[in-house]
PyMOL CGO cylinders between C-alpha atoms (Angstrom):
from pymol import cmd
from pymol.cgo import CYLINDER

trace = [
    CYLINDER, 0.00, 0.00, 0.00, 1.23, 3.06, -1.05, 0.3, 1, 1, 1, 1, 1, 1,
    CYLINDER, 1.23, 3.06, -1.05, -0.15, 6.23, 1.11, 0.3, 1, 1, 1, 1, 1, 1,
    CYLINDER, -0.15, 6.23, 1.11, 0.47, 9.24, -1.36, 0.3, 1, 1, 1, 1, 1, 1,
    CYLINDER, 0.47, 9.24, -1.36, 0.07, 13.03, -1.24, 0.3, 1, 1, 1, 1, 1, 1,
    CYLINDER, 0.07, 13.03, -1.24, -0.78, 15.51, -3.97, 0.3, 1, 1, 1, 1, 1, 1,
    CYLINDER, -0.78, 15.51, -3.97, -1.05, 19.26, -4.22, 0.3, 1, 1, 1, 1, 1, 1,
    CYLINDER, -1.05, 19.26, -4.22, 1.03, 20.27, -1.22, 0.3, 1, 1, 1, 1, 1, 1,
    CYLINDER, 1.03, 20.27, -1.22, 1.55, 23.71, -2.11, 0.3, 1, 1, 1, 1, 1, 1,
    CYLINDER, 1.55, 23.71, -2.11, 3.91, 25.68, -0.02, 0.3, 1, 1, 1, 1, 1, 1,
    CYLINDER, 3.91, 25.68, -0.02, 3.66, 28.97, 1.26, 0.3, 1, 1, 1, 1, 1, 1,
    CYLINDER, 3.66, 28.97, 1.26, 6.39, 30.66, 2.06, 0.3, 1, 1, 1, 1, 1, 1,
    CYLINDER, 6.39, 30.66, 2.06, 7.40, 33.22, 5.14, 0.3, 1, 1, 1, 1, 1, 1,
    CYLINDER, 7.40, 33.22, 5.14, 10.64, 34.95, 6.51, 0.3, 1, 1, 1, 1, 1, 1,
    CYLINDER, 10.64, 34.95, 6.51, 11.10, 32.16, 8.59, 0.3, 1, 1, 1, 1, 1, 1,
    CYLINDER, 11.10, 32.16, 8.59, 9.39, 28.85, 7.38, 0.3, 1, 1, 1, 1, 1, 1,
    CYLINDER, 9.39, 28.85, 7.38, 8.06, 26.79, 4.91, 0.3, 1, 1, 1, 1, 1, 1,
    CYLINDER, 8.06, 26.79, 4.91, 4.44, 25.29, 5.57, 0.3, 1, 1, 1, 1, 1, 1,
    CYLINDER, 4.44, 25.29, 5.57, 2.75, 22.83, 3.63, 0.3, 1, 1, 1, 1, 1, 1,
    CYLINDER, 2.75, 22.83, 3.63, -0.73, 23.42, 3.52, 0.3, 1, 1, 1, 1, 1, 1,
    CYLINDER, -0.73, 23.42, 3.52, -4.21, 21.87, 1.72, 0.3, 1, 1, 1, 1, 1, 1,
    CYLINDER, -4.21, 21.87, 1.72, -2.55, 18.33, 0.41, 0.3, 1, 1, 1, 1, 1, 1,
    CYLINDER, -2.55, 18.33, 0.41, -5.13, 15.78, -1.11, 0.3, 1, 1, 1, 1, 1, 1,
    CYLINDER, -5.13, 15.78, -1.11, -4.50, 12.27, 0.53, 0.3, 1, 1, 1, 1, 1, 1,
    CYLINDER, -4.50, 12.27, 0.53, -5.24, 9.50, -1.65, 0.3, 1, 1, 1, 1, 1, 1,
    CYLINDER, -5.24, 9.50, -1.65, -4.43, 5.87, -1.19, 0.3, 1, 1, 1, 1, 1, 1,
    CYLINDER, -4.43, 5.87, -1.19, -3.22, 3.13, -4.01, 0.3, 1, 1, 1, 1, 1, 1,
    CYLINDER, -3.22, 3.13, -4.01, -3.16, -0.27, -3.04, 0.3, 1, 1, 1, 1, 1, 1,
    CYLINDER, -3.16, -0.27, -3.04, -3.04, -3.78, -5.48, 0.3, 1, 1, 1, 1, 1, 1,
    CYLINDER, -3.04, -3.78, -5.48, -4.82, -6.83, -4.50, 0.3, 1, 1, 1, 1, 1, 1,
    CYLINDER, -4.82, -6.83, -4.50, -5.37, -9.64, -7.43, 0.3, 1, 1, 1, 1, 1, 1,
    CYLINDER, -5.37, -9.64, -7.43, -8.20, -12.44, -6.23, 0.3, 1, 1, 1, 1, 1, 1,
    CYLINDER, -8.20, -12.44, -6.23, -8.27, -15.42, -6.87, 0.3, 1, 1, 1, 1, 1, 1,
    CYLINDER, -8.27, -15.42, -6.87, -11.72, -14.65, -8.64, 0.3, 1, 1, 1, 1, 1, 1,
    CYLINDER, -11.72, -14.65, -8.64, -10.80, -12.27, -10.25, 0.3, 1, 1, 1, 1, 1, 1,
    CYLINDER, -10.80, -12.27, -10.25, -11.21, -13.57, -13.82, 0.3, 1, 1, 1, 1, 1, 1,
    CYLINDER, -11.21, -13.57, -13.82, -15.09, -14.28, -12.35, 0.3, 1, 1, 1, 1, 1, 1,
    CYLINDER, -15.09, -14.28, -12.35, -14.74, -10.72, -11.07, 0.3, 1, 1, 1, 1, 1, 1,
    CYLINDER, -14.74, -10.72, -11.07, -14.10, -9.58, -14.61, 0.3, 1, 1, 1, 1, 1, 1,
    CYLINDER, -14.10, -9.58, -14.61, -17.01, -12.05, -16.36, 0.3, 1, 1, 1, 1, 1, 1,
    CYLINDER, -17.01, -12.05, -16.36, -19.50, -10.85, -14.00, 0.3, 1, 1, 1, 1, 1, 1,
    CYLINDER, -19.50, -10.85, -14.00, -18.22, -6.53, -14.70, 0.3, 1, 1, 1, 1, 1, 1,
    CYLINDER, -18.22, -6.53, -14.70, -18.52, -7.13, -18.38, 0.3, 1, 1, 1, 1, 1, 1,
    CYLINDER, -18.52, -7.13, -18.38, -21.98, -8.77, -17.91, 0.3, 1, 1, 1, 1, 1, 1,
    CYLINDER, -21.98, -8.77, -17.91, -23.42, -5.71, -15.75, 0.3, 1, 1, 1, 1, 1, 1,
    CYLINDER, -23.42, -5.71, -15.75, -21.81, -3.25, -18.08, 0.3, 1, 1, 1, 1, 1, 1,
    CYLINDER, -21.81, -3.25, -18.08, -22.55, -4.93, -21.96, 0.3, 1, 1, 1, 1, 1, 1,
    CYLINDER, -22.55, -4.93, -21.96, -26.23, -6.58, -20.95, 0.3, 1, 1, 1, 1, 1, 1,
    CYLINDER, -26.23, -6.58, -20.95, -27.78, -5.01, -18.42, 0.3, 1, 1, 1, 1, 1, 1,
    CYLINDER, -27.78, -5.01, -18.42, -26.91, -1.93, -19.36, 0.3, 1, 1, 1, 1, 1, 1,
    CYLINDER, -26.91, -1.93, -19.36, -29.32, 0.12, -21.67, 0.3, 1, 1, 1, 1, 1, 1,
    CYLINDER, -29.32, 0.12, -21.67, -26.04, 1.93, -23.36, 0.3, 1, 1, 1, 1, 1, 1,
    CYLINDER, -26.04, 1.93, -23.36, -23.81, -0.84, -23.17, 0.3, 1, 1, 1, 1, 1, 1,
    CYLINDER, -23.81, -0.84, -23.17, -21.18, 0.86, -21.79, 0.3, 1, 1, 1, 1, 1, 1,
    CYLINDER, -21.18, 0.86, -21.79, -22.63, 1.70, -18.04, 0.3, 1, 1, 1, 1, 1, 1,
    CYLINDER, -22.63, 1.70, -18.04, -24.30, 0.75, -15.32, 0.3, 1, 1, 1, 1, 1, 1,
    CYLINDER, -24.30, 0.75, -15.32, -25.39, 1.40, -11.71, 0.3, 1, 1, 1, 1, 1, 1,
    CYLINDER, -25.39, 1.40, -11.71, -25.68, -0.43, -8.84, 0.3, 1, 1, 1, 1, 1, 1,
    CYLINDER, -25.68, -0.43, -8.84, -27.16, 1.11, -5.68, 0.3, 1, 1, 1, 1, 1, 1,
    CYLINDER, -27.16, 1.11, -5.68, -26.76, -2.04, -3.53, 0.3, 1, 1, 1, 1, 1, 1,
    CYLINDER, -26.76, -2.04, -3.53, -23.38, -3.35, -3.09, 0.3, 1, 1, 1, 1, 1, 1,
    CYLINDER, -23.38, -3.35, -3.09, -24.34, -6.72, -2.31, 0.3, 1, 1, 1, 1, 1, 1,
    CYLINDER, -24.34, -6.72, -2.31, -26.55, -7.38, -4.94, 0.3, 1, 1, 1, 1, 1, 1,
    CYLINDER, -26.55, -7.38, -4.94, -23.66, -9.23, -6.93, 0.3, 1, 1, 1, 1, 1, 1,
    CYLINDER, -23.66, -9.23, -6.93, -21.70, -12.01, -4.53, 0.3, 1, 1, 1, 1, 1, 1,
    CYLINDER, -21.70, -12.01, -4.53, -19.09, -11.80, -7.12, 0.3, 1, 1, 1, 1, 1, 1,
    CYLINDER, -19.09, -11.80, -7.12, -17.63, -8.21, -6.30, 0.3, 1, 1, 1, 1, 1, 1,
    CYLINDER, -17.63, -8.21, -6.30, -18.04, -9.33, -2.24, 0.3, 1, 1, 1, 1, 1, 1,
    CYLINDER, -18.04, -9.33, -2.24, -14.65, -9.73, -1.58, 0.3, 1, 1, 1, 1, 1, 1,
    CYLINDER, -14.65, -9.73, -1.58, -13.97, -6.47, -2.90, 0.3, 1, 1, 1, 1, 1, 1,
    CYLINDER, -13.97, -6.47, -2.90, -16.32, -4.67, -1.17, 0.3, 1, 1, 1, 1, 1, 1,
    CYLINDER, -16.32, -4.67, -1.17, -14.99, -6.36, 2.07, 0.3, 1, 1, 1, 1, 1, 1,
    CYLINDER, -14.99, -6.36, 2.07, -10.93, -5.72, 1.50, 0.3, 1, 1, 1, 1, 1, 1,
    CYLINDER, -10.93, -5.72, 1.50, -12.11, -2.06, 0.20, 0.3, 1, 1, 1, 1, 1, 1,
    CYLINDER, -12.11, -2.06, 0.20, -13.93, -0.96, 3.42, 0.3, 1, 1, 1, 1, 1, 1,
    CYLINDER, -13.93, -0.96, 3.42, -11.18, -3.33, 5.50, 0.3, 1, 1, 1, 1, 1, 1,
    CYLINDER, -11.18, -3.33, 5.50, -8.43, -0.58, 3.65, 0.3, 1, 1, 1, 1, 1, 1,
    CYLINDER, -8.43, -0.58, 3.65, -10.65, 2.49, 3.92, 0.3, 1, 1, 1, 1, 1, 1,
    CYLINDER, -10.65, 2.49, 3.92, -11.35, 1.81, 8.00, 0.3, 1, 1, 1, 1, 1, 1,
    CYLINDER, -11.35, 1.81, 8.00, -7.89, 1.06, 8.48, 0.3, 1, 1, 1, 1, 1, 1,
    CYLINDER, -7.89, 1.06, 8.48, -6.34, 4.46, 6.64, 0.3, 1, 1, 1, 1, 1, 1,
    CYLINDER, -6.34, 4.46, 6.64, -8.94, 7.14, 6.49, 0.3, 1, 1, 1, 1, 1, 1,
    CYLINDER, -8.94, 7.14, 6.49, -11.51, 6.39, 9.32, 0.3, 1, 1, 1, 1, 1, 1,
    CYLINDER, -11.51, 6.39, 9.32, -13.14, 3.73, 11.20, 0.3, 1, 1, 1, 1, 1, 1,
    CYLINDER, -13.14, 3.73, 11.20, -16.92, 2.55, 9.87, 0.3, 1, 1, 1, 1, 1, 1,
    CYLINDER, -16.92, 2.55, 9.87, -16.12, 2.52, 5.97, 0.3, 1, 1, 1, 1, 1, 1,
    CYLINDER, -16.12, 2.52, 5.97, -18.95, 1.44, 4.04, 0.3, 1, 1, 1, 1, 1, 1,
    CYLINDER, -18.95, 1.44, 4.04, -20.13, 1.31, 0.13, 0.3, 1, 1, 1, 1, 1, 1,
    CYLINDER, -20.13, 1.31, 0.13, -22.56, 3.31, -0.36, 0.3, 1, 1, 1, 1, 1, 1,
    CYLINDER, -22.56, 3.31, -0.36, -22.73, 2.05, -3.91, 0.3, 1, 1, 1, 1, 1, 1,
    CYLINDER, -22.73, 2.05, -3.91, -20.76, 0.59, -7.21, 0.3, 1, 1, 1, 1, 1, 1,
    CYLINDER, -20.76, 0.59, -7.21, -20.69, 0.50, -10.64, 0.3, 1, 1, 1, 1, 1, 1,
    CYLINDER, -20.69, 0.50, -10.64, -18.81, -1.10, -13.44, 0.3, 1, 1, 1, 1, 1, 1,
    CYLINDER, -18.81, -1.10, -13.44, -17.25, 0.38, -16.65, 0.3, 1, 1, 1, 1, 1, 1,
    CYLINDER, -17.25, 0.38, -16.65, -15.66, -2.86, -19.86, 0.3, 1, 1, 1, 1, 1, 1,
    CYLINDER, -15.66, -2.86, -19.86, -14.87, -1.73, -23.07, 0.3, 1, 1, 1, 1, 1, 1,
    CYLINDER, -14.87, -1.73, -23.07, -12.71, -1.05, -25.78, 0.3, 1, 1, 1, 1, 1, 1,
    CYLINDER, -12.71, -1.05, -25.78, -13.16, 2.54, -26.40, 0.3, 1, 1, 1, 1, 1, 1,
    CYLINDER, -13.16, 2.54, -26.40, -14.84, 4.46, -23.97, 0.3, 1, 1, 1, 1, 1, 1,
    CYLINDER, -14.84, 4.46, -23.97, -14.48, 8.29, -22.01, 0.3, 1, 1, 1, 1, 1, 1,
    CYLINDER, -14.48, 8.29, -22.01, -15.72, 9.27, -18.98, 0.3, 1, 1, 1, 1, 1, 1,
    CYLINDER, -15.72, 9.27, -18.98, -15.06, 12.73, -19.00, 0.3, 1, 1, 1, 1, 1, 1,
    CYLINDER, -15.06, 12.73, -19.00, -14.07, 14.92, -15.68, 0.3, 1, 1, 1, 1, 1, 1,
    CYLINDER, -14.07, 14.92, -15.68, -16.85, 14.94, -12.96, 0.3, 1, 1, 1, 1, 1, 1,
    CYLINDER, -16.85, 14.94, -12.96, -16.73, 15.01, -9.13, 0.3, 1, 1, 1, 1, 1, 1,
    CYLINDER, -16.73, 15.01, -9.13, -18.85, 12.30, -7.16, 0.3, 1, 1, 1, 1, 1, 1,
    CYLINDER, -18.85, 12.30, -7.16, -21.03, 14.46, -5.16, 0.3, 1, 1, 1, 1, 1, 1,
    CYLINDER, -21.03, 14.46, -5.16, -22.58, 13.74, -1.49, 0.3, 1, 1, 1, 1, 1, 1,
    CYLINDER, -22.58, 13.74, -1.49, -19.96, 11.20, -1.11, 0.3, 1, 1, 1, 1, 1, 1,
    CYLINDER, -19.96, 11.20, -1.11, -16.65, 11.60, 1.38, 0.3, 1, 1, 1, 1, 1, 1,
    CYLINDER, -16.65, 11.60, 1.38, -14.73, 9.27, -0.77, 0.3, 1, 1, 1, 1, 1, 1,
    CYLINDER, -14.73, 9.27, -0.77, -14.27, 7.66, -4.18, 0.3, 1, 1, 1, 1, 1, 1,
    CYLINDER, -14.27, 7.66, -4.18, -12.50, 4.58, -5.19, 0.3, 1, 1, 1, 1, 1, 1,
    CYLINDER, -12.50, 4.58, -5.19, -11.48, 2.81, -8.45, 0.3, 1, 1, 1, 1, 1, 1,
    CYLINDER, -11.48, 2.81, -8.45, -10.86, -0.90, -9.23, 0.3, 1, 1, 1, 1, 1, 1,
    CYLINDER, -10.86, -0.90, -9.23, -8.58, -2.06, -12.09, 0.3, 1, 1, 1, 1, 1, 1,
    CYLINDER, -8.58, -2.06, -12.09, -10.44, -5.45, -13.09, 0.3, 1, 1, 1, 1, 1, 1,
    CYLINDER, -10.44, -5.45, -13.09, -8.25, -5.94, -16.32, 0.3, 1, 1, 1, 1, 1, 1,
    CYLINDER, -8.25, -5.94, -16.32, -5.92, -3.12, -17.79, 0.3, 1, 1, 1, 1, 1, 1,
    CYLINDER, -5.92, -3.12, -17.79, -6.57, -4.27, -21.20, 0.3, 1, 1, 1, 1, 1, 1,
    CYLINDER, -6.57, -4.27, -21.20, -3.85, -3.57, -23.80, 0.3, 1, 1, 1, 1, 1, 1,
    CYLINDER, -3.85, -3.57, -23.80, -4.70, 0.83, -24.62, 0.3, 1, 1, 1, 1, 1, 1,
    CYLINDER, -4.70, 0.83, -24.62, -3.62, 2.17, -28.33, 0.3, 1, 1, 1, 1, 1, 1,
    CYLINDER, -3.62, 2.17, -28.33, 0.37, 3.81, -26.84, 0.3, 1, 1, 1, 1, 1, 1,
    CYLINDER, 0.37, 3.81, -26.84, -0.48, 5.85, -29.49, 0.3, 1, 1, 1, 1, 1, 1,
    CYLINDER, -0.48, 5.85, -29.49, -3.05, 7.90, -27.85, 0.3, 1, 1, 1, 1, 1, 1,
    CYLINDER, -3.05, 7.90, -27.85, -1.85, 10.13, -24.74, 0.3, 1, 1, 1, 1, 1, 1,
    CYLINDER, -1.85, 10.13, -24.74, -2.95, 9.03, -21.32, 0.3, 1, 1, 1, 1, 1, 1,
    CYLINDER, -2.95, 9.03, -21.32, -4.67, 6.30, -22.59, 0.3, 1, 1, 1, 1, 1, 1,
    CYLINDER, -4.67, 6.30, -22.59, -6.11, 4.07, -20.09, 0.3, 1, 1, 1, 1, 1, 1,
    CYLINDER, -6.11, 4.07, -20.09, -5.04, 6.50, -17.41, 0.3, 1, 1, 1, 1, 1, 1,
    CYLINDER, -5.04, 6.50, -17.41, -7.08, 7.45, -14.02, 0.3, 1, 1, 1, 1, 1, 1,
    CYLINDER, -7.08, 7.45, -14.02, -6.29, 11.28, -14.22, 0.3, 1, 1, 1, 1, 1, 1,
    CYLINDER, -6.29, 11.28, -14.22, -6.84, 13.38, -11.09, 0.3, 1, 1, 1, 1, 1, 1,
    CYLINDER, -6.84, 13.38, -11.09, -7.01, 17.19, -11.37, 0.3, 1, 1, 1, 1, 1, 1,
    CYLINDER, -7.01, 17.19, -11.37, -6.05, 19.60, -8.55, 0.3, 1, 1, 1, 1, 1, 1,
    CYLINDER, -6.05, 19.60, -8.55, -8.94, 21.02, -6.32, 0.3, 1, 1, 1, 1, 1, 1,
    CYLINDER, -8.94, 21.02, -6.32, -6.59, 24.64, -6.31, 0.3, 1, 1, 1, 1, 1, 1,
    CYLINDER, -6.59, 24.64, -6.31, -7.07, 25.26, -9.89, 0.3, 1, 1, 1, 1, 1, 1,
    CYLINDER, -7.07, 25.26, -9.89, -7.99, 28.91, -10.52, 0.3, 1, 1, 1, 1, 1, 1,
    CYLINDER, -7.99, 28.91, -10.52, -9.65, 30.52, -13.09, 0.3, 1, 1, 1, 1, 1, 1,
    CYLINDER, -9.65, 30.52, -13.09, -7.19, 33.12, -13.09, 0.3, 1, 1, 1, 1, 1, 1,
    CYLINDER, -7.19, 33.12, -13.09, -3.86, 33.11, -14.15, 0.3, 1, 1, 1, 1, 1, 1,
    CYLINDER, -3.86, 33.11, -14.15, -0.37, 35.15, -14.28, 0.3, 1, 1, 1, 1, 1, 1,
    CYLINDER, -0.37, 35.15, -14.28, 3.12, 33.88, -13.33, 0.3, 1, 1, 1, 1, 1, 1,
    CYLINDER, 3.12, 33.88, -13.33, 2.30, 34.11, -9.33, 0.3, 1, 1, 1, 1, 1, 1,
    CYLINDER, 2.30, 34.11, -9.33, -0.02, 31.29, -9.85, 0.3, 1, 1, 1, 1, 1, 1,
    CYLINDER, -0.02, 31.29, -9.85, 1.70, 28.68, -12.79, 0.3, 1, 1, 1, 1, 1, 1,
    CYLINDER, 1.70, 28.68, -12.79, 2.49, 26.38, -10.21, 0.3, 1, 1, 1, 1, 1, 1,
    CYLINDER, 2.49, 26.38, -10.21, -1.19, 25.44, -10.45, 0.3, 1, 1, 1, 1, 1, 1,
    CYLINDER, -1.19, 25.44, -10.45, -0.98, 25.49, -13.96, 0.3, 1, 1, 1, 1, 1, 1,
    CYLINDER, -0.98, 25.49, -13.96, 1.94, 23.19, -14.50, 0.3, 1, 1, 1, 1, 1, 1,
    CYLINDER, 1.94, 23.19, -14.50, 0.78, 20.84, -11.09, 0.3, 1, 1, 1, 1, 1, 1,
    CYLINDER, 0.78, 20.84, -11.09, -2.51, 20.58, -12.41, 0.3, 1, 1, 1, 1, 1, 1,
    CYLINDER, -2.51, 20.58, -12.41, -3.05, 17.07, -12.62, 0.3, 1, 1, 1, 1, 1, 1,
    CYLINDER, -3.05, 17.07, -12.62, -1.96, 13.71, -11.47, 0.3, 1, 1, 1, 1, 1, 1,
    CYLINDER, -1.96, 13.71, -11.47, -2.47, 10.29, -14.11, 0.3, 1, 1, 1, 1, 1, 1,
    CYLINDER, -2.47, 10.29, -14.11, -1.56, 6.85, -13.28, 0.3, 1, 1, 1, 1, 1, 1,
    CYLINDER, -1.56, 6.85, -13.28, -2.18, 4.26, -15.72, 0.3, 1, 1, 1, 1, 1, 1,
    CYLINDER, -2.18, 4.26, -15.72, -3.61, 1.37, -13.08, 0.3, 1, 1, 1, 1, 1, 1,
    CYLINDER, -3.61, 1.37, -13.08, -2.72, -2.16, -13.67, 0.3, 1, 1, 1, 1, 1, 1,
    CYLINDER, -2.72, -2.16, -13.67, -4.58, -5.07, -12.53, 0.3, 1, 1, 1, 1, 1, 1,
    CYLINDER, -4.58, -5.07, -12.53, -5.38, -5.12, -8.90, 0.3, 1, 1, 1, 1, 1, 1,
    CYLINDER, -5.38, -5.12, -8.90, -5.20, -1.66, -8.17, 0.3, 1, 1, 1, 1, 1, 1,
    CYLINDER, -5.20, -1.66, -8.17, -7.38, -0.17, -6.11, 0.3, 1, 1, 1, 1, 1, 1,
    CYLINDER, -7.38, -0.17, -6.11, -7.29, 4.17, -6.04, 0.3, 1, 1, 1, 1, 1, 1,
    CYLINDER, -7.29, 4.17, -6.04, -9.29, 5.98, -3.53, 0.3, 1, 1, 1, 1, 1, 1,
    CYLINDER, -9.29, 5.98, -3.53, -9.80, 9.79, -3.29, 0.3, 1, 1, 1, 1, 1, 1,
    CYLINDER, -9.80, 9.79, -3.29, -11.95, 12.20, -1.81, 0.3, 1, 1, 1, 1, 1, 1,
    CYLINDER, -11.95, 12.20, -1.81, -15.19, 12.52, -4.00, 0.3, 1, 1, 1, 1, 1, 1,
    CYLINDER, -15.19, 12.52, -4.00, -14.79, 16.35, -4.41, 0.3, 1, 1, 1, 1, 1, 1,
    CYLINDER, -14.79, 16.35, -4.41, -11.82, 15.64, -6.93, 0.3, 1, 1, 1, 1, 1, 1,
    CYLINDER, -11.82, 15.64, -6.93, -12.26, 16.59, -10.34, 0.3, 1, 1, 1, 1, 1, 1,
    CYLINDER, -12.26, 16.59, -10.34, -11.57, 13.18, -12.41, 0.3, 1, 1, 1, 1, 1, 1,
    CYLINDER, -11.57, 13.18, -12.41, -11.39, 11.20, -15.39, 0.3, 1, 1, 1, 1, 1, 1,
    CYLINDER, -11.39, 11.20, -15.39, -10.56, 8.44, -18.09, 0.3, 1, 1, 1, 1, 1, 1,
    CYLINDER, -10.56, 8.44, -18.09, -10.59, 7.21, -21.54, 0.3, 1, 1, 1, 1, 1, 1,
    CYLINDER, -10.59, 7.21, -21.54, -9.30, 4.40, -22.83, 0.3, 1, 1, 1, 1, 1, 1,
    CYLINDER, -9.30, 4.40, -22.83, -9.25, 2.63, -26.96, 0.3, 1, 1, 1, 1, 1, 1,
    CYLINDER, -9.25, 2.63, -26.96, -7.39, -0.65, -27.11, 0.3, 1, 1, 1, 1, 1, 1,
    CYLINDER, -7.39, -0.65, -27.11, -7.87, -3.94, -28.07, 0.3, 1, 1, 1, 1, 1, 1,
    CYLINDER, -7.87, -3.94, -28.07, -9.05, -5.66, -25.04, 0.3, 1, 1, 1, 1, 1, 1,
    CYLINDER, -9.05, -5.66, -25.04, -11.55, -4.54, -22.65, 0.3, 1, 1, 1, 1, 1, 1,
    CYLINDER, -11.55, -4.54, -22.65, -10.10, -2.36, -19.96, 0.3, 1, 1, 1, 1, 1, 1,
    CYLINDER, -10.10, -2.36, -19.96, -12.38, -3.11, -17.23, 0.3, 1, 1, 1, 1, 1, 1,
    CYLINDER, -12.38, -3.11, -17.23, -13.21, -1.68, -13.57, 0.3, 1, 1, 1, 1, 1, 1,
    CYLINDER, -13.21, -1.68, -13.57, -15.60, -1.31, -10.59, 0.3, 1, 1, 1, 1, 1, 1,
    CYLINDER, -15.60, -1.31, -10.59, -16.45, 2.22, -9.53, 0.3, 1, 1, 1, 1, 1, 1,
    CYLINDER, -16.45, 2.22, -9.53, -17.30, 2.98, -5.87, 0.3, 1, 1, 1, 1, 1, 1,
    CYLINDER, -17.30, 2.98, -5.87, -18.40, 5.71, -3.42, 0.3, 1, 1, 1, 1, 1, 1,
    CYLINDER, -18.40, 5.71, -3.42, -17.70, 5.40, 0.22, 0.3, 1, 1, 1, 1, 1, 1,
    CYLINDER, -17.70, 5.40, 0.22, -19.39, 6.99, 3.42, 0.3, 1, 1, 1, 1, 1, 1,
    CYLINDER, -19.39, 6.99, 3.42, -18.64, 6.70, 7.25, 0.3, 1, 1, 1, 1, 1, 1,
    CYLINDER, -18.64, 6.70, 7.25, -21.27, 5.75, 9.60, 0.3, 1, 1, 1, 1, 1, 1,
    CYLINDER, -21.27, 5.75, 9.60, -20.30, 7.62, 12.95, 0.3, 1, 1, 1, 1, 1, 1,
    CYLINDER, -20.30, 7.62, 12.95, -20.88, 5.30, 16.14, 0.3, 1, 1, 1, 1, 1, 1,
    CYLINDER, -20.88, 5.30, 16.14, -20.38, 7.00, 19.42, 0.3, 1, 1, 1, 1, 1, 1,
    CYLINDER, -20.38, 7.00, 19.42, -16.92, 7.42, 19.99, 0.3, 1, 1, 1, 1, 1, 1,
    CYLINDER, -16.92, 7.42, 19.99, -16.91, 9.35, 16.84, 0.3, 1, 1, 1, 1, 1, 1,
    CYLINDER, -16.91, 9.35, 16.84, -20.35, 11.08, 16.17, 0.3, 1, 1, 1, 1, 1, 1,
    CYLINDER, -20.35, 11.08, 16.17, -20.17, 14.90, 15.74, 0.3, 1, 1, 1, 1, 1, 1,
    CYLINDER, -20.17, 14.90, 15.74, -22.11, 17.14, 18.04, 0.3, 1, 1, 1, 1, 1, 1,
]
cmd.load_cgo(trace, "trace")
């Protein structure tokens, strides 16, 4: 597991340098030993259930025993690093050869995460092509030179592999697109935190 920070701007003073507003987000890899059943069962929501072919919803996790053990290591990892009580709130799947889900936030949700079924085999041709791309929650809509470090550390792509697992806070701006020759597929989920006692706001 590999805890990572993005967007840790600095500001700086006569005497210090202070790293303020970073976005935590975690990557971790786990390959079942279902996983080829894992990836049957994606393609099947996504290519016949869904009306477009390309998408579809689910708003109970447990309504497919295949994606289970998923679910379970995924709120296991989320408890562990972010905050006790994980649960998902819902999933989804995405399979395809060509396919863009363009940049959109996950509203109402604290966190996001993003399973890497199969990688597929993306066109190197194409730029970013099967990447996860992340964009910076400081962008401005201003700009002159006092600002181009937004600008120029405006985004953050990783092309995930089987296994991986990404999650991020649902306020971040995100995307993909992928064209290849084998399905690239994943499993989509948003998380939420049920507060017991110890850890209910007043």
């Amino acid at each position: 597991m590999k805890p990572i920070t993005v967007w840790a701007h600095s500001i700086y003073t006569v005497m210090e340098t202070l790293n303020l507003f970073g976005t935590p987000i975690i990557l971790d890899r786990r390959v079942f030993d279902t996983q080829s059943h894992m990836e049957s069962r994606a393609r099947y929501h996504t290519n016949t259930v869904s009306a477009t072919g390309q998408f579809e919803a689910h708003t109970d996790p447990g309504s497919e025993p295949a994606f289970e053990p998923l679910v379970e290591w995924t709120v296991d990892l989320a408890s562990k690093t972010i905050f006790p009580n994980a649960r998902v709130q819902s999933l989804w799947c995405w399979s395809g050869v060509d396919y863009a889900n363009p940049p959109h936030k996950h509203p109402n949700v604290s966190w996001a995460a993003v399973y890497c079924v199969q990688a597929g085999q993306p066109d190197t041709t194409i730029p970013h092509n099967g990447h996860t791309v992340l964009y910076s929650p400081l962008a401005s809509n201003y700009w002159d030179p006092g600002v181009d470090h937004l600008r120029t550390q405006a985004t953050w792509s990783t092309q995930l592999k089987q296994g991986d697992l990404l999650l991020f806070p649902g306020y971040l701006l995100h995307s993909a697109h992928y064209r290849g020759t084998v399905p690239r597929t994943i499993i989509a989920m948003n998380l939420e935190w049920i507060a017991d006692d110890a850890h209910r706001y007043s």
